[in-house]
Backbone as CSV, one residue per row, in Angstrom:
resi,resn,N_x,N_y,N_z,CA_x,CA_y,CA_z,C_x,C_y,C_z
1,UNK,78.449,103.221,84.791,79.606,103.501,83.962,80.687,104.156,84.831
2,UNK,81.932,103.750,84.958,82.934,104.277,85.168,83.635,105.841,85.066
3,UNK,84.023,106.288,86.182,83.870,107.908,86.127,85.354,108.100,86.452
4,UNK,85.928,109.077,85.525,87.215,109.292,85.946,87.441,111.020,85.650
5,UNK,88.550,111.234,86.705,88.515,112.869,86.521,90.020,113.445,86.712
6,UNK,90.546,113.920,85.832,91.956,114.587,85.811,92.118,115.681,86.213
7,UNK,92.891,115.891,87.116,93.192,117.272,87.952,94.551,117.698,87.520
8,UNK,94.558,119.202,87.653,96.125,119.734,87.670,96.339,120.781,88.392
9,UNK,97.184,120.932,89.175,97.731,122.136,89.743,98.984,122.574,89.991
10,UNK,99.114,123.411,90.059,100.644,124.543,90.500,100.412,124.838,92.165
11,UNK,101.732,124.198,92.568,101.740,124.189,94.179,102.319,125.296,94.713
12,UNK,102.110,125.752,96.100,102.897,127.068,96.553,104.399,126.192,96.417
13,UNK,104.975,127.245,96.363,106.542,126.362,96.683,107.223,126.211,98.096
14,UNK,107.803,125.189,97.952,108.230,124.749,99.608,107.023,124.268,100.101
15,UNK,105.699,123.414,99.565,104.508,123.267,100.208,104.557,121.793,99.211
16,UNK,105.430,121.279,98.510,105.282,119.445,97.466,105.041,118.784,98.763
17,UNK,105.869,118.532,99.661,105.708,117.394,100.701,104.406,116.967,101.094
18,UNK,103.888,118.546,101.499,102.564,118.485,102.152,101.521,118.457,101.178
19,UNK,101.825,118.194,99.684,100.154,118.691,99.112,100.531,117.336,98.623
20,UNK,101.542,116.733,98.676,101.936,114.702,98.459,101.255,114.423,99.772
21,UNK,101.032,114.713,100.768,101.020,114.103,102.005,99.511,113.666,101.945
22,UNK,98.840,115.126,102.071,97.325,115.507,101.835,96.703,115.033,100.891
23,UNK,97.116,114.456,99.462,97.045,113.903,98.717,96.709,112.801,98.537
24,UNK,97.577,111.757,99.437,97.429,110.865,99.566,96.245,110.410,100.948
25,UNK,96.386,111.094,101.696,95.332,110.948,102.141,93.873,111.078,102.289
26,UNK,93.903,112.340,101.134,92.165,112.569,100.335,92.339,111.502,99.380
27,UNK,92.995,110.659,98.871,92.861,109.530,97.757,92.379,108.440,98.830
28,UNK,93.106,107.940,99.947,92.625,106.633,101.012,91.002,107.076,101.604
29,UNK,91.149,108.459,101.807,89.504,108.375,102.422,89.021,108.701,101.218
30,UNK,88.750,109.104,99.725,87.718,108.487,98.783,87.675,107.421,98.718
31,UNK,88.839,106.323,99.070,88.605,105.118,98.570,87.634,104.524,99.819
32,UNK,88.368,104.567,101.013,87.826,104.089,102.537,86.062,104.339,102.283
33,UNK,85.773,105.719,101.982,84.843,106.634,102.496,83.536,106.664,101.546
34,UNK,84.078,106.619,100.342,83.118,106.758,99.484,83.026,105.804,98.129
35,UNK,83.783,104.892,98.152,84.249,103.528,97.181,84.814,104.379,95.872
36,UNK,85.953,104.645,96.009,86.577,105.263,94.800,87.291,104.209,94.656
37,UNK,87.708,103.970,93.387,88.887,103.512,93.093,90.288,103.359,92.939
38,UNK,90.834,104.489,92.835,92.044,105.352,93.854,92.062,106.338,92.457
39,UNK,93.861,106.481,92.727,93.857,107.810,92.037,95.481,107.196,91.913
40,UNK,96.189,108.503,90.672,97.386,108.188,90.514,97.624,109.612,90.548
41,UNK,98.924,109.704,91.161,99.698,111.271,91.469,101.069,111.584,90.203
42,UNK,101.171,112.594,89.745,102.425,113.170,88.597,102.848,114.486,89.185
43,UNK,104.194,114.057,89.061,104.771,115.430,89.326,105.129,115.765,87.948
44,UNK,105.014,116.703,87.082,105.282,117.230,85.336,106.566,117.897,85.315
45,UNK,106.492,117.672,84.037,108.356,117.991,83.980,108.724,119.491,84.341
46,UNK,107.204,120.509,84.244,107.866,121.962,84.605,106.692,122.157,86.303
47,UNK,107.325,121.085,86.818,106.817,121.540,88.281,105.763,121.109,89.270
48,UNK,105.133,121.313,87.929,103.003,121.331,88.474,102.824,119.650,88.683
49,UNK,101.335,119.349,89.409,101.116,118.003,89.438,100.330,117.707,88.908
50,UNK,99.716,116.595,88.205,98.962,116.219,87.946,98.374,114.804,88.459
51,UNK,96.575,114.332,88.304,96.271,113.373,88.797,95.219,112.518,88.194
52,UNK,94.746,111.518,88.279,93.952,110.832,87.586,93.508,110.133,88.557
53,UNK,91.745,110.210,89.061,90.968,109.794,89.838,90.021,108.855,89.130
54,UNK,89.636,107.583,89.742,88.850,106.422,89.139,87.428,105.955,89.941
55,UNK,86.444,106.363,89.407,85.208,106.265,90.485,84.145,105.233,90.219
56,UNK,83.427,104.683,90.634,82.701,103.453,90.071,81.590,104.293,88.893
57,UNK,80.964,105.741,89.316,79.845,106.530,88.565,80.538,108.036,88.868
58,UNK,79.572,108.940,88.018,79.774,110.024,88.936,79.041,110.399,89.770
59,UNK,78.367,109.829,89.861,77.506,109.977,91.247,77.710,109.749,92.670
60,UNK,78.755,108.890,92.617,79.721,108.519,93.599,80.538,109.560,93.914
61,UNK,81.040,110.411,93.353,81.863,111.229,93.199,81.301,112.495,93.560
62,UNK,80.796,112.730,93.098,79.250,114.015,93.574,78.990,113.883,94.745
63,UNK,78.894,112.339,95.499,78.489,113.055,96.734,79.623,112.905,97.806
64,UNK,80.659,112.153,97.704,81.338,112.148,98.326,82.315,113.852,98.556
65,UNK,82.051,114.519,97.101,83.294,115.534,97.387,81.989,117.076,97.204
66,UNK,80.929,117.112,96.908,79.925,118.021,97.266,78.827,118.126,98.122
67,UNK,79.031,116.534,98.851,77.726,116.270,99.884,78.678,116.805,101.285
68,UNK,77.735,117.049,102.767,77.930,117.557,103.462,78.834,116.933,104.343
69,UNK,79.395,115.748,103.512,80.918,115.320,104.446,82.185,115.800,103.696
70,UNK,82.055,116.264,102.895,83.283,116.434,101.543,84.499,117.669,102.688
71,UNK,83.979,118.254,103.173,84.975,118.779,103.836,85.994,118.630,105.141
72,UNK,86.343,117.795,104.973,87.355,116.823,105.767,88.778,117.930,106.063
73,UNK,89.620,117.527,106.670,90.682,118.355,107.222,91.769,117.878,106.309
74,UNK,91.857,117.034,105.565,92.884,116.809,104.724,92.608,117.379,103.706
75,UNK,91.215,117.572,102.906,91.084,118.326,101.926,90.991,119.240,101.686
76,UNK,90.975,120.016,103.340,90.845,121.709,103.635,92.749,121.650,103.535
77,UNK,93.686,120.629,104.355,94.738,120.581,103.827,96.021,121.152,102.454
78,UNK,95.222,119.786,101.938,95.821,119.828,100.317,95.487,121.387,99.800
79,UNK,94.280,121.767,99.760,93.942,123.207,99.182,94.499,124.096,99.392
80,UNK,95.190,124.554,100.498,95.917,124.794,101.175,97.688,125.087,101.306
81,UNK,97.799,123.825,100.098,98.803,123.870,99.596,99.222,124.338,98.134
82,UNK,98.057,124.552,97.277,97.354,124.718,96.259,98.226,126.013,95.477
83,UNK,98.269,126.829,94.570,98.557,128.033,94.234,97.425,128.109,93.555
84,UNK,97.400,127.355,92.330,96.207,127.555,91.535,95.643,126.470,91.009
85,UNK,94.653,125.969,90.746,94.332,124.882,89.810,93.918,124.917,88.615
86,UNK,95.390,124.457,87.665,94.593,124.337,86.443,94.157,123.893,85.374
87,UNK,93.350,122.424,85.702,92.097,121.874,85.329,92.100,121.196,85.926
88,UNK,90.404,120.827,85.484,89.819,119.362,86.208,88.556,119.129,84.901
89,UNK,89.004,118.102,84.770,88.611,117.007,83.313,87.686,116.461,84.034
90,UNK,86.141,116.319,83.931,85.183,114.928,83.892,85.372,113.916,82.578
91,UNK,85.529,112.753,82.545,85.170,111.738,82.229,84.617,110.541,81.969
92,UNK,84.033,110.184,81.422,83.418,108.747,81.272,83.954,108.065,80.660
93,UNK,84.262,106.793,81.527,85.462,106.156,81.088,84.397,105.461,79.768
94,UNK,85.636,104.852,78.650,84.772,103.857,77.613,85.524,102.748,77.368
95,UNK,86.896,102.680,77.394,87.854,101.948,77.331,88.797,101.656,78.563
96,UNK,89.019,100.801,79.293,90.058,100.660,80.346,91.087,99.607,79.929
97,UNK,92.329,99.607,80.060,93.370,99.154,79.643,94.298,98.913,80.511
98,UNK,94.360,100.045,81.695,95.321,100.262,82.595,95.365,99.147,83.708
99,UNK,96.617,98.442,83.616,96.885,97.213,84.851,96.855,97.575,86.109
100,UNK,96.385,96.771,87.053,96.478,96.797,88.464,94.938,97.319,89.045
């Protein structure tokens, strides 16, 4: 079953470029690295970002971002750029609709 997970955070300021940058590159190596399906990035109307990650299980997901490779330099990165995070949604997908 299909695993999807919504993130949100509040960025330091003067740090968007780089937590877009880092971003995008912890989305290419889940996909490269661990067969994710990608992810979609939001910037919200008061600031913060939000994201929506697409995984084949969650098990896929589990080990790619808690097994002993999950700490990569882009994701020590992005965090980095971080202020606070606040949420992260598990899901199981039941319905998919979304094109592309």
């Amino acid at each position: 079953m299909k695993h999807a997970v919504f993130y949100h955070w509040k960025i330091k300021s003067g740090r968007e470029q780089d937590f877009e940058a880092a971003w995008e590159q912890v989305t290419k190596d889940g996909k490269e690295r661990c067969g994710a399906h990608g992810a979609t990035l939001h910037k919200c109307d008061d600031g913060s970002y939000a994201a929506y990650a697409l995984w084949p299980d969650k098990e896929s997901r589990e080990k790619c971002w808690l097994g002993p490779e999950s700490q990569r330099d882009e994701a020590k990165q992005l965090q980095d750029c971080v202020e606070t995070e606040l949420a992260e949604v598990l899901m199981d997908v039941k319905t998919d609709l979304l094109d592309g």
